[in-house]
C-alpha positions in Angstrom: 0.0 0.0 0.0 3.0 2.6 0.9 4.6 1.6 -2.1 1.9 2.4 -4.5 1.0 5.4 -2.8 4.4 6.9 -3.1 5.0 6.0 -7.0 1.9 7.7 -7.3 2.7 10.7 -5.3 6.2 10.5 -7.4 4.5 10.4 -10.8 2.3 12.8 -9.8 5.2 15.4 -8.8 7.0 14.7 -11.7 3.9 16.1 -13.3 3.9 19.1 -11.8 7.8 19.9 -11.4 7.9 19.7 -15.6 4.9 22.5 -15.1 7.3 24.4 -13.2 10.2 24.4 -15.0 8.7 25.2 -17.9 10.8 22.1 -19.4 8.9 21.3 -22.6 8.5 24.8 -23.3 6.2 27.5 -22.7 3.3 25.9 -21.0 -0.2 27.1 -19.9 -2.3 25.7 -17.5 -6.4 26.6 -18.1 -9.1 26.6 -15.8 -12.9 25.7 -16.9 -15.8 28.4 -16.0 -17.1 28.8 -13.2 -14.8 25.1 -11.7 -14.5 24.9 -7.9 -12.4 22.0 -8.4 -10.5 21.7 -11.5 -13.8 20.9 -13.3 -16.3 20.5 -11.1 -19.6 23.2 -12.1 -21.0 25.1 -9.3 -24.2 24.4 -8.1 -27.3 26.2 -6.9 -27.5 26.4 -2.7 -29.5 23.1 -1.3 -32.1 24.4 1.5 -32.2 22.7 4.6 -34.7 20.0 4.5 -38.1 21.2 6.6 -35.8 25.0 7.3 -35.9 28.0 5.7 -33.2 29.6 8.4 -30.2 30.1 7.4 -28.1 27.5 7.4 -25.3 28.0 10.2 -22.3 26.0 10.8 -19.8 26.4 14.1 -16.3 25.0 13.9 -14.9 24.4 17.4 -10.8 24.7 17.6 -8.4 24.5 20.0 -6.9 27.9 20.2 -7.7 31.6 18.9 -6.4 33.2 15.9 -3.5 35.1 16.2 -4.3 37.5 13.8 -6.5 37.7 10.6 -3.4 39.3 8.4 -2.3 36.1 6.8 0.6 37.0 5.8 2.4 38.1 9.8 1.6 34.1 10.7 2.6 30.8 10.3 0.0 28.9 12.7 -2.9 27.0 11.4 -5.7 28.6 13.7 -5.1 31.6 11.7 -5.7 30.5 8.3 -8.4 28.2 9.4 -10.6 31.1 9.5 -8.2 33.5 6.4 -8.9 30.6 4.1 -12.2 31.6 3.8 -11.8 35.6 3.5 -9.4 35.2 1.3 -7.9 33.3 -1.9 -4.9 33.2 -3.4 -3.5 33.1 -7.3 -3.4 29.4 -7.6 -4.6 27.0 -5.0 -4.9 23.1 -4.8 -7.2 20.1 -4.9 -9.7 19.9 -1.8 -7.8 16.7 -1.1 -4.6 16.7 -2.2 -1.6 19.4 -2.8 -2.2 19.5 -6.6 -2.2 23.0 -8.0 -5.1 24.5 -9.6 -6.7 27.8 -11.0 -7.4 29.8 -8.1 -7.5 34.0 -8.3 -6.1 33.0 -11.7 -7.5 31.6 -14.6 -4.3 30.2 -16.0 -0.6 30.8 -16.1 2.1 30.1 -19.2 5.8 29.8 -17.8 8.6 30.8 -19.8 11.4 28.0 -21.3 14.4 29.2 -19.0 11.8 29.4 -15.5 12.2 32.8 -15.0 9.3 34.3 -16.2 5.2 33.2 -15.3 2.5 35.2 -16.3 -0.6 34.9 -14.9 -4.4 35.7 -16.7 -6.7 37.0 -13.2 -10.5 36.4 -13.5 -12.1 39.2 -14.3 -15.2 40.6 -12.4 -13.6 39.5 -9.3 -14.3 42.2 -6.3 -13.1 42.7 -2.8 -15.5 42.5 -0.1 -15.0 46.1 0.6 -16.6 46.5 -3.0 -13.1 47.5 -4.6 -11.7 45.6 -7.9 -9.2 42.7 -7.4 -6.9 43.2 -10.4 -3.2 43.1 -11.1 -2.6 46.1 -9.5 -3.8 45.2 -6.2 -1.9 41.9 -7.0 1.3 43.5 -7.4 0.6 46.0 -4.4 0.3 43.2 -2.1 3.4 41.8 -3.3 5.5 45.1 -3.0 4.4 45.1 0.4 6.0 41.5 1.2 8.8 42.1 -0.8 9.9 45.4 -0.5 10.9 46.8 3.6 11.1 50.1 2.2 7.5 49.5 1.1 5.5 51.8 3.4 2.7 49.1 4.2 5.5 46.9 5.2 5.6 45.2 9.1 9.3 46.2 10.5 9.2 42.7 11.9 8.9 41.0 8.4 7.1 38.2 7.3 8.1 34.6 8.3 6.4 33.0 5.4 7.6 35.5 3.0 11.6 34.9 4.1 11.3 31.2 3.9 9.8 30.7 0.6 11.0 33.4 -1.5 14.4 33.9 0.0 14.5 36.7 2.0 12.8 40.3 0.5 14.0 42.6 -2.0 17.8 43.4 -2.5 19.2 40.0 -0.6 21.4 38.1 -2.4 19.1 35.0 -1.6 15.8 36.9 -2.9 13.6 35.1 -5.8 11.4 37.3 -6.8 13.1 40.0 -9.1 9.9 42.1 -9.8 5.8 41.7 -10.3 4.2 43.6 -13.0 0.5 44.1 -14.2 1.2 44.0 -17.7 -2.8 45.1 -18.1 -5.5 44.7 -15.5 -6.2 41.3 -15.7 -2.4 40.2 -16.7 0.5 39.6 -14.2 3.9 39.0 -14.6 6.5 37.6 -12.1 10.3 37.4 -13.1 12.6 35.6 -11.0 16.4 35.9 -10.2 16.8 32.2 -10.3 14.6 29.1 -10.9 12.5 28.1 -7.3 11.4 24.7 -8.3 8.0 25.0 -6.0 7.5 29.0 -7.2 3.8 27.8 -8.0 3.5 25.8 -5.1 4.8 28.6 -2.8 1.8 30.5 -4.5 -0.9 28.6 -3.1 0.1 29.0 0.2 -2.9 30.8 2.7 -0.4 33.1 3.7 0.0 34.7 0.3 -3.4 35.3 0.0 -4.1 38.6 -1.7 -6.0 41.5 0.4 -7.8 44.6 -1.0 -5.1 47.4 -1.0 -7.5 49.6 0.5 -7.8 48.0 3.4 -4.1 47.7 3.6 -3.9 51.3 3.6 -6.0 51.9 6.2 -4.4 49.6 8.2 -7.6 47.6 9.8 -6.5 44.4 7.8 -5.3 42.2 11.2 -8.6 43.1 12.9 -10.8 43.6 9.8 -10.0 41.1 7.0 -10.7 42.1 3.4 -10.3 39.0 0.7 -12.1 37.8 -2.4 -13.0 35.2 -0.9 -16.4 32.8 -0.1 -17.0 34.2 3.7 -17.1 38.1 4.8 -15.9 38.6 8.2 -18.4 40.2 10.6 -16.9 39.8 14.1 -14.1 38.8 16.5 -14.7 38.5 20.2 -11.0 37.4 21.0 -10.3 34.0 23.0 -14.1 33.0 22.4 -15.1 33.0 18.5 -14.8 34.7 15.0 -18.2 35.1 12.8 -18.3 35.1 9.1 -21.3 35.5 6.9 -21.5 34.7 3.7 -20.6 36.7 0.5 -23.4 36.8 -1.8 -21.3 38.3 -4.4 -18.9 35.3 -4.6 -17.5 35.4 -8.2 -18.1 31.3 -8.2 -21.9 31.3 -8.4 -23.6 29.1 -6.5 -21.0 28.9 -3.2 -20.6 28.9 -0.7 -23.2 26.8 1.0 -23.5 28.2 4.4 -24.7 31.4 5.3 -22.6 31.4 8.4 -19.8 30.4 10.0 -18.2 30.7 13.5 -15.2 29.7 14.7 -15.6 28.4 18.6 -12.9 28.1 20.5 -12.4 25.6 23.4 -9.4 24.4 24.9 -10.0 20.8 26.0 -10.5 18.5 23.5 -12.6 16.7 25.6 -14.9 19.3 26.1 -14.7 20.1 22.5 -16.4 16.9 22.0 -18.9 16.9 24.5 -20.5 20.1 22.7 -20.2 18.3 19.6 -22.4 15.6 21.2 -24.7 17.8 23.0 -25.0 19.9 19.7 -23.0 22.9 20.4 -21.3 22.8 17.5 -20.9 21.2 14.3 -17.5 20.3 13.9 -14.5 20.1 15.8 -10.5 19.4 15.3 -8.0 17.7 18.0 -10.2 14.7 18.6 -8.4 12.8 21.3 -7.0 10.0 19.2 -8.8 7.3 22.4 -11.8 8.9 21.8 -11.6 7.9 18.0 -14.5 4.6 18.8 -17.3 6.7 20.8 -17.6 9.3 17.3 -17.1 5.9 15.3 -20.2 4.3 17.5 -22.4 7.4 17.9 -25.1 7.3 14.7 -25.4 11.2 15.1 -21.8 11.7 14.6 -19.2 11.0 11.6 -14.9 10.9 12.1 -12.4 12.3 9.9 -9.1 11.5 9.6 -6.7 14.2 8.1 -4.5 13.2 5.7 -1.0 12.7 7.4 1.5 15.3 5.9 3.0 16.6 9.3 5.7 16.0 12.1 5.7 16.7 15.8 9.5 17.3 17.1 11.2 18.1 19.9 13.7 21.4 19.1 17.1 22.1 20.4 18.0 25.8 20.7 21.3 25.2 18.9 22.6 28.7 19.7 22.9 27.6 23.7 25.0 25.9 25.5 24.8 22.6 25.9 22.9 22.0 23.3 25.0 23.2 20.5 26.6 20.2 21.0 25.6 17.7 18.5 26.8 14.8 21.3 24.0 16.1 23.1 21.3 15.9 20.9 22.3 12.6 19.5 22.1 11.6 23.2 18.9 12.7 23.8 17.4 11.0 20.6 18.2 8.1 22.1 16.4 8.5 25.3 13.3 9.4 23.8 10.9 5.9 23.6 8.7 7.3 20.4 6.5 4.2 20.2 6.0 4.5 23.6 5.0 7.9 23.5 2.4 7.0 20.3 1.2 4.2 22.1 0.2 6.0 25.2 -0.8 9.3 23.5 -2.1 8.4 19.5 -4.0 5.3 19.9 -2.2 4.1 16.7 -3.4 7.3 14.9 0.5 7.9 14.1 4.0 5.8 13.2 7.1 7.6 14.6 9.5 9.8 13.0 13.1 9.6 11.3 12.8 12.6 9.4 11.2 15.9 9.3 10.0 15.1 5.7 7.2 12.7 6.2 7.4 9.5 4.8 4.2 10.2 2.4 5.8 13.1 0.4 8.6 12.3 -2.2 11.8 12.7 -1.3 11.8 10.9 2.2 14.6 8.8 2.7 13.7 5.4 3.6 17.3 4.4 4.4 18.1 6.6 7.3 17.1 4.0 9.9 16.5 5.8 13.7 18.4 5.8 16.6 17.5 3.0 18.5 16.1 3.4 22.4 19.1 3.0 24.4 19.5 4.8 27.9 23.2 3.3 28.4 24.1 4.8 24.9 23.0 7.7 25.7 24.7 8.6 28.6 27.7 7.2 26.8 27.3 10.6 24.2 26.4 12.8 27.3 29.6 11.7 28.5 31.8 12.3 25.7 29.9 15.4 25.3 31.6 17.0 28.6 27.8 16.0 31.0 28.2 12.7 32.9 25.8 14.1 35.7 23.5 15.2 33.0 22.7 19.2 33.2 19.5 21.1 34.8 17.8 22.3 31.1 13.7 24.4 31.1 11.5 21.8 28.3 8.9 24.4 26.8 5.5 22.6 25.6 3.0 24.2 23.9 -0.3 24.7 26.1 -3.4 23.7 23.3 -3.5 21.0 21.4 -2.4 20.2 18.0 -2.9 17.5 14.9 0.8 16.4 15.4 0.4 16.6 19.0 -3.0 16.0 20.9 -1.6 16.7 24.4 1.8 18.1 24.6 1.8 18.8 28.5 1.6 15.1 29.2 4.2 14.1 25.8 6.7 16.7 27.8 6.3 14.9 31.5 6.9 11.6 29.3 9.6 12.7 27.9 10.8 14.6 30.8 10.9 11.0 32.3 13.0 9.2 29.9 15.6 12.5 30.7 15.4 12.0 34.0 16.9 8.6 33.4 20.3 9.8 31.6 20.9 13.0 34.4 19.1 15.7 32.6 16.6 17.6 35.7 13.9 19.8 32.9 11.5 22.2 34.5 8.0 22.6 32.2 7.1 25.6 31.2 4.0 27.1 29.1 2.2 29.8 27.9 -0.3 31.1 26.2 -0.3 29.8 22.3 0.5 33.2 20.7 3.1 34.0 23.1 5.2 30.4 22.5 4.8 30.5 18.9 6.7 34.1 19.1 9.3 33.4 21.8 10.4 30.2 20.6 10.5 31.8 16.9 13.1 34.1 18.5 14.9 31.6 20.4 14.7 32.2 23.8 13.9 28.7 24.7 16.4 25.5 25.6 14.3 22.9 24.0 10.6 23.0 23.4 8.2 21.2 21.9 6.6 21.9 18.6 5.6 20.6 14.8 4.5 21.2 11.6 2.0 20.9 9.3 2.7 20.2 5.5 1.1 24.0 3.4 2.1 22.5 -0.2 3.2 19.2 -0.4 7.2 19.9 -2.1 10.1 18.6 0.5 11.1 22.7 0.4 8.0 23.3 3.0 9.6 21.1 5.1 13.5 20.7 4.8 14.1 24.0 3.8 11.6 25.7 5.8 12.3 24.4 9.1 15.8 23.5 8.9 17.9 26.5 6.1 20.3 28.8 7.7 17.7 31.6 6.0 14.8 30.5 7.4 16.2 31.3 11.4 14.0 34.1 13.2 11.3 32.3 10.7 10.1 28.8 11.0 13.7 27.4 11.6 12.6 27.0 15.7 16.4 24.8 16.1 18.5 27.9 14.8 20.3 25.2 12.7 23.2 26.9 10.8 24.5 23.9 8.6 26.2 25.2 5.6 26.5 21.8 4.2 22.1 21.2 4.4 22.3 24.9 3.0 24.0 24.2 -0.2 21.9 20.6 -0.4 18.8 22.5 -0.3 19.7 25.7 -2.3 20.7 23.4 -5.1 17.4 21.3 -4.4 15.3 25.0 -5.1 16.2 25.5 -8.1 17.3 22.6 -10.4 14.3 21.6 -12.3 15.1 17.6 -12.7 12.4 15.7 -10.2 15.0 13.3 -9.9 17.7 15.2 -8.8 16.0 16.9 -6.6 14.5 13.7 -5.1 18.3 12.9 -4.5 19.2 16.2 -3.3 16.9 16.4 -0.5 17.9 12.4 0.6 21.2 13.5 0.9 20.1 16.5 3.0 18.3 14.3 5.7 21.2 12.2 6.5 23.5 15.6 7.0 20.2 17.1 9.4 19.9 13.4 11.2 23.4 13.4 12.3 23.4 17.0 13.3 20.3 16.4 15.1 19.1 20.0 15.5 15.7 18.3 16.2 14.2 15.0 17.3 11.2 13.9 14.9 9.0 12.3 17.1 5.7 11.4 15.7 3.9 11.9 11.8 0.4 11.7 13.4 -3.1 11.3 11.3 -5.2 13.6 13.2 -8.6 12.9 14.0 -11.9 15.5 13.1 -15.4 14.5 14.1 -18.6 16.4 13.0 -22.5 15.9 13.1 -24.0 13.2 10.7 -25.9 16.0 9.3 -22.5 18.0 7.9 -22.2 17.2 3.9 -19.0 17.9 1.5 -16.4 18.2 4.1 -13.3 17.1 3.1 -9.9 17.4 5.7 -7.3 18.7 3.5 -3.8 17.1 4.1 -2.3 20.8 4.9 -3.8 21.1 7.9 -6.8 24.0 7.3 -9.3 23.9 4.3 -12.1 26.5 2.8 -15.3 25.6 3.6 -16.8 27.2 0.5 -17.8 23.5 -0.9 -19.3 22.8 3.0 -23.6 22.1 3.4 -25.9 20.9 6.6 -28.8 18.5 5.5 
């Protein structure tokens, strides 16, 4: 079963990395009228059966959104709700990470890579009534690009470093300018070829907002998109409305007329208002409580796609854990099938890699370090620690698809450390809070993960682990110059094949450094009332639910 899965995920990137490069020539890629899915025609709104309300449908999370400016995040509760407000050029498949027409229509890609030009729908308008256009295309990506740009956010944009190589005038930077060529035509032209460029595109965070509301500076409390849902209101830590936008380009969506975002905490209690009819559906479904939904006639499970790793991160800029000895040593202390056991209820297979082993590119023949305590203390000792050291262990306080209970994965953890000589002290926070301090690296080691956004190796290797990406998504600070040039050379060649080699090579270099322990590729569990229709978990971790109806 793995094996045919991954020749098809293989033939099917081949596919799309010969789209990219633009390898048989100047190539254009066409979507049908009015297609919500690469071919699929819109159709009319289906009433409730015996209702004429309007049809209402609340999503409970685990955590708030930090902000509804996609672009100044990289956490999933926030583009669970921007998903829906906004849309971006090209986006993919509802169930897999194939790209397809989104804000445009189609795309042509020059012979050499460096040049993609992009035909916009036309009669596409903002929420706030203004056009969308190349222009306001292009003005959004000025104010990414450009920190001159007077719209820019001094702090940057993670999302924007780590894909495009840093912003206008670095060395590293892809993107050498964006140009309407007429209203409805756009024109990209690289400084190199970036293998996953269209990829990069779909991502929620590159979702394009009206420039007027960009100017006025209301976007990260007042969200203006193209897309299916309007936002109406925020009350923060409890719930984010949206109503529908009845001037949706794609007639006939969405289905709802409203949406809310609920948040509670406990997954447990999460499901108990899914029972009791709180709400309609819910993420983080404890992984044990997998056979009540599965035995309850008025519910239905989901089960996310896996494309995501849970790790435990090294600050590799402190002492002692800029030794590698260190983190080899704790790798082997660390019982993952223990810890998937006790905490997954088989709803996950331990990690070797970032990469997961479903994406291309995964490199079956790193085999893991084994679970040995005595070997272990035997690296702490040559590492200059045979009484082990006094270290803080950071977990993050909601739960998340690669980890459904990180508290009690730390104290586990914090056991098997306890064991070698290392003494950790827990510490949380509240969610925004972690994801920005350990961004900045002002932990020892934490916990954290990462869901897949596009389905290329890039999003993960690259993303997590490149010497650009650190005060980005890079939590470890890992500063190998050796994974660097692996994964630089891995952007922009255009071969599928050497690529696939490229980043293989680059796991065994980041295994033996060990900036990070993979622990866990997890396939998170969803639940939601029988009565939900069209809902479809989308392996990158957050989906629109422009496609989504109650019966």
């Amino acid at each position: 079963m793995k094996k045919r899965l991954m020749t098809s995920v293989l033939a099917g990137m081949l596919a799309l990395s010969m789209a990219l490069a633009g390898c048989t020539g100047s190539q254009e890629t066409q979507a049908p009228p009015n297609a919500a899915e690469g071919g699929q025609t819109a159709q009319e709104p289906v009433t409730d059966a015996g209702s004429s309300g309007p049809k209402q449908l609340i999503y409970g999370r685990g955590a708030d959104t930090k902000t509804l400016d996609p672009i100044r995040e990289t956490d999933g509760e926030t583009f669970r709700v921007t998903e829906n407000i906004y849309e971006t050029l090209v986006t993919y498949k509802e169930t897999s990470t194939e790209i397809i027409p989104g804000l445009a229509e189609s795309w042509t890609i020059s012979d050499d890579g460096l040049t993609y030009t992009f035909k916009l729908r036309q009669g596409v308008k903002f929420h706030d009534g203004t056009d969308f256009n190349a222009e306001a295309v292009v003005f959004n990506f000025e104010r990414w690009m450009d920190k001159n740009n007077p719209y820019h956010d001094e702090e940057g944009y993670p999302y924007y470093n780590d894909m495009f190589g840093g912003y206008k005038g670095d060395e590293t930077h892809v993107i050498e300018s964006v140009k309407a060529i007429d209203s409805h035509t756009l024109e990209f032209k690289l400084n190199r070829t970036l293998a996953p460029f269209l990829a990069n595109l779909g991502m929620s965070p590159f979702a394009i907002a009206s420039p007027k509301a960009i100017e006025a500076g209301t976007l990260a409390e007042h969200p203006v998109g193209t897309g299916p849902f309007k936002f109406e209101s925020w009350n923060r830590n409890d719930s984010i409305t949206l109503v529908k936008n009845t001037e949706y380009w794609d007639s006939g969506y969405p289905k709802l007329d409203k949406v809310v975002f609920k948040v509670i905490p406990e997954n447990a209690s999460r499901l108990t208002a899914l029972v009791n009819g709180e709400i309609d559906l819910m993420d983080g479904l404890n992984p044990e409580d997998v056979p009540n939904v599965e035995s309850n006639p008025d519910l239905q499970l989901y089960k996310r796609p896996p494309m995501n790793v849970g790790y435990l991160a090294f600050n590799t800029e402190k002492k002692p854990f800029d030794n590698p000895k260190v983190r080899q040593a704790i790798g082997h202390a660390i019982n993952k099938q223990e810890l998937i056991d006790a905490f997954y209820a088989g709803l996950g297979i331990p990690a070797v890699n970032p990469l997961p082993p479903s994406l291309w590119g995964h490199n079956d023949s790193v085999k893991d370090r084994e679970f040995n305590l005595e070997k272990a203390k035997q690296l702490l000792t040559e590492a200059g620690y045979p009484d082990g050291f006094k270290a803080e262990f950071w977990t993050m306080p909601v739960p998340r698809p690669y980890m459904p209970d990180g508290k009690k994965i730390a104290e586990a953890i914090q056991q098997n450390l306890k064991e070698i000589g290392i003494e950790t002290e827990i510490v949380t926070m509240e969610w925004a809070t972690y994801l920005e301090k350990t961004r900045k690296g002002e932990y020892e080691m934490c916990l954290l993960g990462w869901n897949g956004d596009n389905g290329d190796p890039d999003n993960f290797l690259y993303t997590l682990l490149d010497k650009n990406t650190i005060d980005g998504n890079n939590i470890p600070r890992y500063a190998s110059e050796e994974a660097h040039q692996l994964l630089l050379r891995a952007q922009t060649v255009t071969n599928l094949e050497e690529r696939d080699n490229l980043y293989k090579q680059a796991q065994e270099v980041i295994f033996e450094d060990a900036p990070m322990i993979p622990l866990v590729h997890a396939t998170p569990p969803l639940a939601g009332k029988a009565n939900v229709l069209n809902y479809l978990p989308h392996p990158k971790g957050t989906e629109t639910l422009r496609n989504v109806d109650l019966k």
